[in-house]
LOFI-480907 format. One record per atom (N, C-alpha, C, CB): x, y, z. Coordinates in steps of 0.05 Angstrom, whole numbers, plus 5000, padded with zeros to 4 digits. Glycine has a CB too. Layout:
# LOFI-480907
XYZ;...
This chain:
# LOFI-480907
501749765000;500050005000;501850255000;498150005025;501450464986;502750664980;501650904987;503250654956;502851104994;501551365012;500951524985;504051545038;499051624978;498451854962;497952074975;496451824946;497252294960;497252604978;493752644976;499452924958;492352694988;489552765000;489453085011;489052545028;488753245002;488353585010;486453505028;487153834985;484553285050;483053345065;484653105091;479753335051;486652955072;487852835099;488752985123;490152695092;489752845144;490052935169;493352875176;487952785188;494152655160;497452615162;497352305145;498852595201;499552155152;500651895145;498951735157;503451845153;497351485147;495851295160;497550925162;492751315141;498950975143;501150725144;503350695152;501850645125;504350425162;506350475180;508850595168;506950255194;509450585139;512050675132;511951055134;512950525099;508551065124;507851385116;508651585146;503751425107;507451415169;507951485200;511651425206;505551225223;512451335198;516151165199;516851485181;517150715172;516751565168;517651765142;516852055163;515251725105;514852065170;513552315175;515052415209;509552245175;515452165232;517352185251;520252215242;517051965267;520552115215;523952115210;523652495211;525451925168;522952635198;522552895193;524053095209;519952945195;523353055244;523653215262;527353145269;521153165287;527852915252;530652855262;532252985239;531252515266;530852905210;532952865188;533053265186;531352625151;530453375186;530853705180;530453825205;528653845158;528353705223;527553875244;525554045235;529654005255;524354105215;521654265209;519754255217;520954265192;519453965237;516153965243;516353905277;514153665222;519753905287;519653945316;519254215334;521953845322;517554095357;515654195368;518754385391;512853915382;519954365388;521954425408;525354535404;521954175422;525854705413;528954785404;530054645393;530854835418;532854595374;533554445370;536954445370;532054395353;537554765387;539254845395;540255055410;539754825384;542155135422;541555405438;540355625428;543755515448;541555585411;540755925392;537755975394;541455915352;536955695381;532955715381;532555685410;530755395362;533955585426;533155635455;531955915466;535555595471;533856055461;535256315472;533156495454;539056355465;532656505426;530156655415;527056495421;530656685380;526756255440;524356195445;524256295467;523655955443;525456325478;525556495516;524956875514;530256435534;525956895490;525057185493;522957265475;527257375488;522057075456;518757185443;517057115464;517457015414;517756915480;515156825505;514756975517;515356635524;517457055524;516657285549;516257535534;519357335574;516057595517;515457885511;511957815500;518058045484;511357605490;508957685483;507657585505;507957595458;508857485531;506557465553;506557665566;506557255571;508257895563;508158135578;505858345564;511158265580;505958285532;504358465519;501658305519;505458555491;500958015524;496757875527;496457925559;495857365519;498257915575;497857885606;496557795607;497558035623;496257485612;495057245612;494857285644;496556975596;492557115656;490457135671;490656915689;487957145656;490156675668;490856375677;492856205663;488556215675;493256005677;494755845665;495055715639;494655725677;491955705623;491255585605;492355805580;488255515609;491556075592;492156165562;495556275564;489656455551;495956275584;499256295595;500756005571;499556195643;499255845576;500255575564;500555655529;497555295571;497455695519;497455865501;499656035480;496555975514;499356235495;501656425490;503956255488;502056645514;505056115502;508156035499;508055845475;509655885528;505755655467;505355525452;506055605426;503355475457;504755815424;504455985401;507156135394;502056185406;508856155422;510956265419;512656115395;512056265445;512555835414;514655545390;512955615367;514455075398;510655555363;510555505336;511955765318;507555455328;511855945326;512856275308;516156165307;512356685333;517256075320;519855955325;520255715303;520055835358;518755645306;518855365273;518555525250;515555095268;516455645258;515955855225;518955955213;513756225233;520356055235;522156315236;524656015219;522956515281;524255755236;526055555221;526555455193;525755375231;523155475187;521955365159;522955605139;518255325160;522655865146;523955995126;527056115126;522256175122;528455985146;530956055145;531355825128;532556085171;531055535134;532055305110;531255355083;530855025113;529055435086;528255615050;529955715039;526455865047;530755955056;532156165042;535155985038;532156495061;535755855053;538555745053;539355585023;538855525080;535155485021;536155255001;535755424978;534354945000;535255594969;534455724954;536255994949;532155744962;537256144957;539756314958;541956274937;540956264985;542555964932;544256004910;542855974885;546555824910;540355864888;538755864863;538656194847;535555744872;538056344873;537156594863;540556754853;535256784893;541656704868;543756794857;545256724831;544956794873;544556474823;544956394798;542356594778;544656034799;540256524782;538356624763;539956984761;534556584779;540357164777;540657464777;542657394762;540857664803;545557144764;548357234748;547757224715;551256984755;545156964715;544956944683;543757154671;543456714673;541857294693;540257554684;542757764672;538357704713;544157814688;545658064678;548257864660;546858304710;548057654657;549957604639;547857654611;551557274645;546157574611;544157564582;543957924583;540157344586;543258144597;543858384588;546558494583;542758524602;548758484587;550458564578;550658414547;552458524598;550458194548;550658044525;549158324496;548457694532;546158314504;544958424491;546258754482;542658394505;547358904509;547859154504;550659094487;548059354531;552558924484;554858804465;554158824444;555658534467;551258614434;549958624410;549458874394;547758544414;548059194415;547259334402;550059474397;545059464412;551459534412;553859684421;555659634380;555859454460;554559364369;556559314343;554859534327;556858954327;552859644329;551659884309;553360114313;548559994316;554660204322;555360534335;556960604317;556860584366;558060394296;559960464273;558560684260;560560214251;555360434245;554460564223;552060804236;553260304200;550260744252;549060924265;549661034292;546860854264;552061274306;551561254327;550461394348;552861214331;548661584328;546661714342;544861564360;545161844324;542961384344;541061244347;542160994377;540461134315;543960864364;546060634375;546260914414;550660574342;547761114412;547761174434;546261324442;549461224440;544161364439;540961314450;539761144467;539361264433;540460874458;539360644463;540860624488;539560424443;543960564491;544660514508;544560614531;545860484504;543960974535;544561094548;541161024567;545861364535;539360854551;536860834563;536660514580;534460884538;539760534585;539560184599;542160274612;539759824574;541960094645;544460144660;546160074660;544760134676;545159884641;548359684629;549359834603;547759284616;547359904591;548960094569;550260354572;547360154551;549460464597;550960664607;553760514624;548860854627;553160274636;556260184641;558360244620;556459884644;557360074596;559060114570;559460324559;558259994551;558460534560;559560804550;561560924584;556061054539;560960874600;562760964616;565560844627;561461004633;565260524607;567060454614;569860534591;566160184619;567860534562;570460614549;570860944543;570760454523;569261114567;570361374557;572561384587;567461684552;572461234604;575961184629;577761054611;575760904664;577060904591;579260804573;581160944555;578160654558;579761214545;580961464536;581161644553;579861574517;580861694576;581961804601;584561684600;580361734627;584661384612;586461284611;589161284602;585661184608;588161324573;590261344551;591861664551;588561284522;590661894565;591462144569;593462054596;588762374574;591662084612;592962004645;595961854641;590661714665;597061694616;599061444622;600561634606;598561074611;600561844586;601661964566;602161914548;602862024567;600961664537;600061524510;598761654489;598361334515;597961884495;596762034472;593761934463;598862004448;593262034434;590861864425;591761804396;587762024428;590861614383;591261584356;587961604336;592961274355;588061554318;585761574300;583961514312;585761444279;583961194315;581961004330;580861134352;583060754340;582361284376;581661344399;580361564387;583661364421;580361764370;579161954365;575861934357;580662054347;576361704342;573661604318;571761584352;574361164289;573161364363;570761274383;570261484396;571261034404;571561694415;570061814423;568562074402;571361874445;569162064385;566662184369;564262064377;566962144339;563361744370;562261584362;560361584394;564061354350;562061574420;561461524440;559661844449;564161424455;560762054427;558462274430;556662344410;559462494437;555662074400;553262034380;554362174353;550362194392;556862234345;557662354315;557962144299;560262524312;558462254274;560562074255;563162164263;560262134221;565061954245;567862024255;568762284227;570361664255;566662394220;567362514192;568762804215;563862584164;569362924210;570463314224;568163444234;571663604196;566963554257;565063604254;565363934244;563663514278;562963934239;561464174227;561264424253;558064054216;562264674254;562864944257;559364914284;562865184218;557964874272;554764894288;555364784311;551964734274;557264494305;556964224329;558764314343;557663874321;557664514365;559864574381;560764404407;559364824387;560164174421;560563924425;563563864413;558263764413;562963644396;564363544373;565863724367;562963484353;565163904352;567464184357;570364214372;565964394373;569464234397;571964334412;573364074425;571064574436;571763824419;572963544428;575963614403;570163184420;574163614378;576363624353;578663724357;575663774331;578264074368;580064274370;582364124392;578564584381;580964084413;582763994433;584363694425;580963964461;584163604419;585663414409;587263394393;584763304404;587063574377;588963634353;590663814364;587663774326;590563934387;592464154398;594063894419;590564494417;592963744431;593363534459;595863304436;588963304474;594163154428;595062944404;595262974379;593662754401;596963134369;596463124337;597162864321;598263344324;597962714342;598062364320;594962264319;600262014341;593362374324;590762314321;589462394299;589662384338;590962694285;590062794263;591462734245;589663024262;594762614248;595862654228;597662364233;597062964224;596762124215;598861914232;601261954217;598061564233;602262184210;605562114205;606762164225;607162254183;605162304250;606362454267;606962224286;604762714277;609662284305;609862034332;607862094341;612262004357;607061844359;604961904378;605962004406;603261674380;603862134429;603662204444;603362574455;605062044448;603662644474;602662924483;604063114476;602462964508;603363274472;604563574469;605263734491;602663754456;606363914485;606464094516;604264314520;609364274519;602764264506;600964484504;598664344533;599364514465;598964464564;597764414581;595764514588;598764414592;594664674575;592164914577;589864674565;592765284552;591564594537;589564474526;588764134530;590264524501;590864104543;590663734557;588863764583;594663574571;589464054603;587364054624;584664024609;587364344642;583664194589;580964244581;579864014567;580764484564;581863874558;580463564542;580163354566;583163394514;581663374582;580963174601;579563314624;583363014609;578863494633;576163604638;572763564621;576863874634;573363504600;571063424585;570963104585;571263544554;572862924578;572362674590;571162664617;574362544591;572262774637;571362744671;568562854671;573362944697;567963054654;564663104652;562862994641;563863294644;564562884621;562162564607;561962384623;563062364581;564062294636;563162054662;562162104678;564661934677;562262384697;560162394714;557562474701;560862564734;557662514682;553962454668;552362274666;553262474645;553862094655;553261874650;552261714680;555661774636;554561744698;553961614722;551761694749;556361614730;551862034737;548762064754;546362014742;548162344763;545861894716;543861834705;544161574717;543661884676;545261364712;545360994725;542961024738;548360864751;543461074765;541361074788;537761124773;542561374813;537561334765;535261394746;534561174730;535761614727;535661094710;534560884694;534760634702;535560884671;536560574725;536760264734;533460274747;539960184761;533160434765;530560474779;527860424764;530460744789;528460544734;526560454721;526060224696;526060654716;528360104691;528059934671;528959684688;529559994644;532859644691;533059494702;531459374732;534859534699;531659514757;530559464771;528959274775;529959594773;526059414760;523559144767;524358824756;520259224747;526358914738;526758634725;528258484737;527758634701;530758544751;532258464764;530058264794;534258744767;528158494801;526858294820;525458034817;525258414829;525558104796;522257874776;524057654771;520258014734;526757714763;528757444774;529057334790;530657444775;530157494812;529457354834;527557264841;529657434848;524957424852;522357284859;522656874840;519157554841;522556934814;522256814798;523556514814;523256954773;526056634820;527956444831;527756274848;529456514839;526056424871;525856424904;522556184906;525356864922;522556144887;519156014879;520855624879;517356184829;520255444893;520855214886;519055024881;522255144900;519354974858;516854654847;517554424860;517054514808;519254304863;520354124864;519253994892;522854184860;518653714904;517453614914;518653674949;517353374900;520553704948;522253764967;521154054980;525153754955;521654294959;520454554959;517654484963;521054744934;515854434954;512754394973;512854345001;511054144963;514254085002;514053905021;515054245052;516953545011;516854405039;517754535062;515954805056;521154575064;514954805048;512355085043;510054925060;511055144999;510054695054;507354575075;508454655099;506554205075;510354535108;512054575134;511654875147;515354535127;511755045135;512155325134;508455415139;513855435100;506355375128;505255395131;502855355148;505855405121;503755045161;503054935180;503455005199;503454755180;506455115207;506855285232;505755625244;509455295232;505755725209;504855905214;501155865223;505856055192;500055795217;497255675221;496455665249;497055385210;498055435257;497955285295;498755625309;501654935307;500955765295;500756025314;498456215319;502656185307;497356235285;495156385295;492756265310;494256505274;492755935301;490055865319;490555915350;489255515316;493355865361;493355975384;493656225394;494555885392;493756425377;493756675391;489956755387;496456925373;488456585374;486256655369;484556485395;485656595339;485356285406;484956125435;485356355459;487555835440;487256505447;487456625472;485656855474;490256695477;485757045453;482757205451;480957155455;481857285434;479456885441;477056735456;477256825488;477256375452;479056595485;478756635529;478556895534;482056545553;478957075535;479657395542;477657455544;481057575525;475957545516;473457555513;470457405530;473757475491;471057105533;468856975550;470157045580;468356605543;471957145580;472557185611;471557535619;476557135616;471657655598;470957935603;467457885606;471958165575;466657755592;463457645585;461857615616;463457275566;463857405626;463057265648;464057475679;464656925646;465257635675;465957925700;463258075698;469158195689;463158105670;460558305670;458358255669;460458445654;457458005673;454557845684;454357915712;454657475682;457357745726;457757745756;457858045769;460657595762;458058205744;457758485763;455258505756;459558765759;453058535732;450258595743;449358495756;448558605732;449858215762;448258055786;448558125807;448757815791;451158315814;451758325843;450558695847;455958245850;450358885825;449758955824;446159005834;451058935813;444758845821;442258775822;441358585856;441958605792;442558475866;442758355886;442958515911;444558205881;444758785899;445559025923;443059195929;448059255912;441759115899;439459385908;436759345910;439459625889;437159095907;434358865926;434758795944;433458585919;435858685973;436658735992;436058976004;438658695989;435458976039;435259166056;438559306056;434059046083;437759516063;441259616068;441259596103;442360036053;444259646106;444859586137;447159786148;445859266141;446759876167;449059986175;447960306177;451759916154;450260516178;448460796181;445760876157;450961056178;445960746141;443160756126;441360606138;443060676097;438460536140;436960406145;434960476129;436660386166;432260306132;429660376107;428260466129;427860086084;425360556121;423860636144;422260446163;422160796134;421660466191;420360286203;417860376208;421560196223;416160186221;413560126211;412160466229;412059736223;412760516249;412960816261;412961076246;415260826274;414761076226;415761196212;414261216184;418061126213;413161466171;412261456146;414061426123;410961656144;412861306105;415261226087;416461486071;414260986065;418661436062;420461636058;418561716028;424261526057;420061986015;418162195997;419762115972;418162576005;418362025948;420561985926;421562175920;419961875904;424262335921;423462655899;423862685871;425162905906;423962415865;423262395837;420262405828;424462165827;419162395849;415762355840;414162625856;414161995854;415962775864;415163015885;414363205869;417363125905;413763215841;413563475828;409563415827;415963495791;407863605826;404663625825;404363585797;403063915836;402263365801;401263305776;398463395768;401463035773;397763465742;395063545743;393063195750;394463715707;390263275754;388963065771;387163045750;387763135803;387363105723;386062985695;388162755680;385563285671;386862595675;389162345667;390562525640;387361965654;392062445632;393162475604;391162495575;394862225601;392462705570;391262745534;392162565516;392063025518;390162435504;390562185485;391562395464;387561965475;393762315445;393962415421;393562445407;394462435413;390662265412;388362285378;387462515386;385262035369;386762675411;385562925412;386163065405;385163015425;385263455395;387063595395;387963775426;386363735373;389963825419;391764015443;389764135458;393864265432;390164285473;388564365490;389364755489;389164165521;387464955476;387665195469;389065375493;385065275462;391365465488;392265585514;390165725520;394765755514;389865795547;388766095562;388966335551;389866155587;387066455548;387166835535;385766925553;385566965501;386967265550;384967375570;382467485566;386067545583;380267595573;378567615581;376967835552;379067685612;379968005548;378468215517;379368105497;379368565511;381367865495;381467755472;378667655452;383167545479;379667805431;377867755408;377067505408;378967815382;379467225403;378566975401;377666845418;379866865395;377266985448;376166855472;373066775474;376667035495;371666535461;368666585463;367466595489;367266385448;368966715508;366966805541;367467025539;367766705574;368467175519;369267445518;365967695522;371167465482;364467595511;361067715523;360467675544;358667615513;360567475558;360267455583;362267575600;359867225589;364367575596;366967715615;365768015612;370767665601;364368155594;365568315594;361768545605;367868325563;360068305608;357868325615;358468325647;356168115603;356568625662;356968675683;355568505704;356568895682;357268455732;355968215752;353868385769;358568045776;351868155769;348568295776;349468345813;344867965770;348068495820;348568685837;347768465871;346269015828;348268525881;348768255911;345768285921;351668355946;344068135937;342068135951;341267875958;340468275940;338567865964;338267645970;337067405947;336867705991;336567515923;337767345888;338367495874;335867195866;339767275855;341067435832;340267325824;343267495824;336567255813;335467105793;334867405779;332866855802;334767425745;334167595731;331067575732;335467575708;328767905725;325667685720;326367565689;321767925719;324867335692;323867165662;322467325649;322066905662;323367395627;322167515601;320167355584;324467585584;320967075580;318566915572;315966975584;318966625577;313366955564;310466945570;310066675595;308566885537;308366805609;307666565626;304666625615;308366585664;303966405629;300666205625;299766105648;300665905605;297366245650;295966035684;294765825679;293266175705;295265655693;295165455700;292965355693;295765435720;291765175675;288865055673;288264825697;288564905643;286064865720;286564615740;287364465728;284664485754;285664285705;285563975698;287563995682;282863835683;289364175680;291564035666;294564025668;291364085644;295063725669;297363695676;300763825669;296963485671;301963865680;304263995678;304864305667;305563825663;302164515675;302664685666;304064785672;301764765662;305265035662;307065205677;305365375703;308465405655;307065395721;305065635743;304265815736;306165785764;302266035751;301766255752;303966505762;299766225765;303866625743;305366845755;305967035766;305866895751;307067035789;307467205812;307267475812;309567175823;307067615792;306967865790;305267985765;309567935791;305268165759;302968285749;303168215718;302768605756;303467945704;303567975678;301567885659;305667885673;300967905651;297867755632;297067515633;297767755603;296267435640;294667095644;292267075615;292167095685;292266795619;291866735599;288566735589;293266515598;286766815610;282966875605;283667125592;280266915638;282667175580;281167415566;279367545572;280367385549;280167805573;278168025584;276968095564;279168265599;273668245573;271268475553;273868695547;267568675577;273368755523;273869055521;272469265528;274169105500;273169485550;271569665558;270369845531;273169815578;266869865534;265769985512;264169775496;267870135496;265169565498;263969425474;261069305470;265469225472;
């Protein structure tokens, strides 16, 4: 029976797969739970203690926790030191072939500069390797000043060439090219004229000013590098590496699992320990409303007391303010019209307020202005007779008639 790989297994289930998987902690040590030398000693003793100073663990359990979590960050920290170890010369191979394949290339273009070298030093000056190569052979005609070697044809042509000309004379306009010409022909005249020996003249005015113009082409050249490496070479150079630092190979999984597994067990335990924290803060603040609520159900004791049965009970003064003795206005009603006074226009008692009070005695009944009617014996509910002199209801003769 043969172990295959399962994304939902749990580990090795056979005895050789379990024999292989214990060899591990011996043959690399990637999947041991424990130092495996002073060094990892000595950095497991001070992540513990620093991250139990920063959870200030409570109990023992998450005290346990914490240190737990400590080792595993400690394996992690192992899994990618063997990475990098195994992997380090890989990468460093991949970056040597990288910049061996660009120089190669800037070589390639570098054979144009004969026939075009405008264009040709354009190109290079837009790559950091092609600015190597122009700076390397304009110290080479430095060089050739500095030793007192002079210049000959050749050395002339190129640095034309190296300042984008033809090697033809330049032209009166090209003032560049121009005064490279002048100076050289005053510095080296075996450059203009090969019958002449080679080497310097005494003319020192004009050897300072030509090799002042070399020293200003190199430092041009060289404060640009930084600029264009940043932007061409650069990203590329990383994408090698990265590229590099990536391992397929069964071995490279096998220690990315490793790596990832530890990192994992750390976070599940630093996430054990939040839990706890949390149900422990949970469970303080139950135990305080309860004890809360418990304090203020209970009689109190001591210089407070409640009232005794002698004693009327104490006054709420939260409830001490007068209340009106009409229940509450439903809010389907409407509001209730403030008070006006007495000559207000909109006041409808405003006639009566303003109607004078009948004078004091023994009534203040007004007389009735309504007709009265005497009384018929036989009939029921008439109104009375009236007390004073007003017309009753028989009918008198008309005197005369």
């Amino acid at each position: 029976m043969t172990d295959t790989f399962d994304p939902r297994s749990t580990g090795p289930r056979t005895e050789s797969g379990k024999a292989t998987s214990s060899r591990n902690a011996v043959t690399h040590g990637l999947t041991a739970r424990r130092p495996l030398c002073q060094e990892e000693a000595e950095r497991l003793i001070v992540i513990a203690d620093r991250w139990v100073a920063k959870h200030l663990p409570q109990t023992d359990s998450e005290e346990a926790l914490i240190r737990s979590a400590a080792m595993e960050y400690v394996r992690y920290l192992r899994c990618v030191e063997v990475e990098e170890a195994r992997l380090q010369p890989a990468a460093r191979e991949a970056i040597r072939q990288w910049e061996e394949s660009r120089r190669h290339a800037i070589r390639r273009k570098a054979q144009g500069l004969r026939d075009n070298p405008e264009t040709v030093v354009t190109q290079l000056q837009a790559s950091a390797f092609g600015i190597d190569w122009l700076v390397r052979h304009w110290q080479t005609l430095l060089g050739h000043l500095d030793a007192g070697r002079g210049w000959i044809a050749a050395d002339l042509t190129m640095a034309l060439h190296l300042l984008g000309r033809p090697s033809e004379p330049p032209a009166a306009l090209d003032v560049d090219a121009r005064r490279l010409w002048d100076l050289v022909a005053r510095v080296s005249p075996a450059a203009l004229q090969p019958d002449t020996a080679p080497g310097l003249s005494d003319d020192r005015d004009a050897f300072a000013r030509l090799r002042a113009l070399l020293v200003d082409q190199i430092d041009r050249l060289q404060s640009l590098r930084p600029i264009v490496w940043d932007e061409e070479e650069g990203p590329q150079r990383l994408a090698a590496e990265t590229a590099a630092m990536v391992d397929t190979s069964k071995e490279g999984q096998q220690r990315h699992r490793y790596r990832r597994d530890a990192l994992r067990d750390m976070q599940r335990s630093l996430s054990m320990v939040v839990n706890l924290k949390v149900e422990r803060s949970k469970m303080d603040t139950r135990i305080l409303q309860q004890d809360r609520l418990a304090a203020s159900s209970r009689p109190s004791s001591g210089w407070f007391r409640g009232p005794t049965a002698d004693e009327p009970p104490a006054i709420d003064r939260r409830r001490s303010v007068d209340l009106p003795d009409s229940p509450p206005m439903s809010r389907n009603e409407p509001p209730t019209p403030p008070e006006s006074a007495p000559a207000d226009r909109h006041n409808p008692n405003r006639d009566n307020a303003e109607r004078p009070e009948p004078p004091a005695g023994p009534s203040h009944d007004l007389p009735r202005t309504e007709p009265q009617f005497e009384a018929h014996p036989g009939a029921p509910n008439c109104p009375p007779a009236p007390s004073t002199g007003a017309p009753s209801g028989r009918i008198e003769p008309r005197k005369g008639a």
